[in-house]
C-alpha positions, 0 to 999 in steps of 0.5 A: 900237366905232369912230369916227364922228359924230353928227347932232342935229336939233331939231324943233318940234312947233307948238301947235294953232292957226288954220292946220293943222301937221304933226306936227312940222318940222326947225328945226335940225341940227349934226352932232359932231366924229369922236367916239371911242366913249364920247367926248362933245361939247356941241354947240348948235344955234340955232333962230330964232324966225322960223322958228316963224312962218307967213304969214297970208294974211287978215291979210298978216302973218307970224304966231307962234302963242300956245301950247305949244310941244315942242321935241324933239330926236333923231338922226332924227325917229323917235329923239327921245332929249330934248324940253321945252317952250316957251310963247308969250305974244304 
């Protein structure tokens, strides 16, 4: 066991809706202090809500979806280790 820092990167997996998503897209990421091992830090990474929107060409208009969204978070986008959800009531 040595010394090292951690990265946290947020996802968000989008609600299925007019316009095709991918699976899930990196909104946020922090990375730790140099921790000692078995040393803990609370970290907070802020995600913008614009940053859920998407543009829609028919209507000109920026647009956030109605609908379930995961928000996941992970020392990769293949180590999810916490999710929940969020619902989108326009």
């Amino acid at each position: 066991e040595v010394p090292g820092k951690e990265v946290a990167q947020v996802y968000v997996r989008a609600p299925k809706g007019e316009m095709e998503k991918p699976f899930q897209e990196l909104k946020g990421f922090v990375k730790t202090k140099l921790l000692n091992p078995g040393e803990r830090e609370r970290i907070t990474v802020s995600v913008d809500i614009a940053s859920l929107t998407y543009f829609n060409e028919k209507t000109n208009k920026w647009v956030l979806e109605k609908g379930i969204y995961e928000i996941r978070v992970g020392a990769s986008s293949r180590d999810i280790r916490l999710s929940g959800f969020i619902d989108v009531r326009n």
